[in-house]
C-alpha angles and dihedrals in degrees: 000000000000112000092206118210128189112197093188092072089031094242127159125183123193107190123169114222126170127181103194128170114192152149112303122264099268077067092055082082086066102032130274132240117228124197141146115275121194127180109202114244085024107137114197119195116194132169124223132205135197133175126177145194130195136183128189140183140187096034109146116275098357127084095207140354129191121194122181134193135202115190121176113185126185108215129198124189127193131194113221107173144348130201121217089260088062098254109153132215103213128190106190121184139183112222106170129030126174120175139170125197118193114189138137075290113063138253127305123193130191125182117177086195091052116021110191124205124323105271123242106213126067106243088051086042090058093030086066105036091055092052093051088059101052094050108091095004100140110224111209103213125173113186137172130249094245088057098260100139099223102184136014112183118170110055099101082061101055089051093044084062102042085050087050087051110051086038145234095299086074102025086065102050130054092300088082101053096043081048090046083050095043097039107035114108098254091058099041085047084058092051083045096059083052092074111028099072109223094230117229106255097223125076109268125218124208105277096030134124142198129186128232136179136213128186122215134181153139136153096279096067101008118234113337121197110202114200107203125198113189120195124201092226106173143352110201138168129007141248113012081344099067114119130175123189116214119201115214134197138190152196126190122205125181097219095179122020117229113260110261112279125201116327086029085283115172128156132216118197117226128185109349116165133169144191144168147131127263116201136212146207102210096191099063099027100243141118113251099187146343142183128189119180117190131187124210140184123194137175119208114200117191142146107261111219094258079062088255122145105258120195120173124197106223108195104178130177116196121186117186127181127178119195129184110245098175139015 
């Protein structure tokens, strides 16, 4: 599944999905073998959740500030086609969005089922028009059986649109750039990666592990190297009842830090760590829930605009779950 950033809120999600057919459970003894299994025409609708908090300290004139977000996404994923190596075709669409954002600054709301009135300040007003263009926006996404995402096509439209949307004014200054760097293919295909789990190829036994890695990386955090530690918790039931449950662990590393944006800004990420559970319904092939919390630290250093060294704490708590709604 889609991880979904806006930029133009400066928002990032890190989920953990995972779509897995394998032996059945009375195999788990000897190892199982877990690998991505598509049916052609199949239409999956999940609903994600997020919810998170920041704090953050050293800002000018103000001792403290909390700011805290609420997102809720419903997902659908098609499959379009599927080779006989099990490779898949995927057009994956967001077709509902709600989020609340509470700050110093008040609260914004945006419902893409039921848009209120145009906003009248500018943050509302972006906030808005970047959700717009990502409802209804179709991802084309081709990924192998074993989990290695092959092709992402889809993402420069969705930022022409969200450029088109909050006008020329910003399209024309540093926003487009961050937007070209955040929703170009190559990034969404790294968000991508996030949530299709490249699978061990080896069998896995109850109790195993096996490691993976993501990059990450756009104008707005530099270039950002995940180390991922997956952990065979539990094979249980049997038939269409048959559920395992996967651990999952992560470290995040800033491996090369953003160029300096205006004020001389620039932020370096310190210790961001992550863990949850996915689980799976073994019977029909397809992920039933997942939840991923991450914890992240950040400094922020700038020229405040008496000249002054500025530098900003960022302590930030992100919880994402993702559910299955409909199969």
């Amino acid at each position: 599944m889609k991880r979904i950033a806006s930029v133009a809120i400066g928002c990032a999600f890190l989920g953990v999905c995972v779509h897995a057919r394998t032996q059945t459970p009375a195999a788990a003894a000897s190892g199982v073998t877990l690998r991505y299994g598509w049916t052609k025409g199949d239409v999956l609708k999940y609903r994600m959740a997020l919810h998170s908090d920041t704090k953050m300290t050293g800002m000018p004139g103000a001792e403290a500030a909390s700011f805290g977000q609420t997102m809720t996404q419903q997902i659908t994923l098609a499959v379009d086609d599927v080779d006989a190596f099990g490779t898949a075709t995927l057009t994956e669409t967001v077709t509902a969005i709600r989020t609340e954002i509470n700050g110093p600054m008040g609260r914004m709301v945006f419902d893409s089922a039921s848009p209120a009135p145009a906003p009248t300040d500018p943050m509302s007003t972006a906030m808005a028009k970047s959700f717009s263009a990502l409802v209804g926006a179709p991802v084309t996404i081709v990924i192998a059986a074993d989990g290695a995402v092959q092709k992402v096509e889809g993402a420069s439209r969705i930022m022409e649109k969200i450029v088109a949307g909050i006008g020329s004014d910003a399209a024309a200054g540093p926003v487009e750039q961050i937007l070209k760097s955040m929703f170009s293919d190559e990034a969404l295909r790294s968000m991508t990666e996030q949530a299709f789990t490249r699978f061990a190829p080896q069998p896995v036994k109850v109790g195993g592990t096996w490691n993976g890695r993501i990059e990450l990386g756009n104008q707005a955090i530099g270039k950002v190297a995940g180390a991922l530690s997956f952990t065979l918790k539990s094979v249980e039931g049997t038939g269409n009842a048959a559920r395992a449950t996967i651990g999952v662990a992560m470290v995040l590393t800033q491996t090369t830090a953003p160029p300096p944006g205006p004020m001389n800004m620039t932020l370096k990420l310190g210790d961001s760590r992550g863990d949850g559970e996915v689980l799976f319904d073994l019977g029909r092939g397809r992920i039933v829930k997942s939840a991923m919390t991450t914890g992240m630290t950040s400094t922020v250093s700038m020229t405040g605009a008496d000249g002054a060294p500025v530098t900003i704490n960022n302590n930030a708590k992100t919880t994402v779950t993702l559910e299955l709604v409909d199969r």
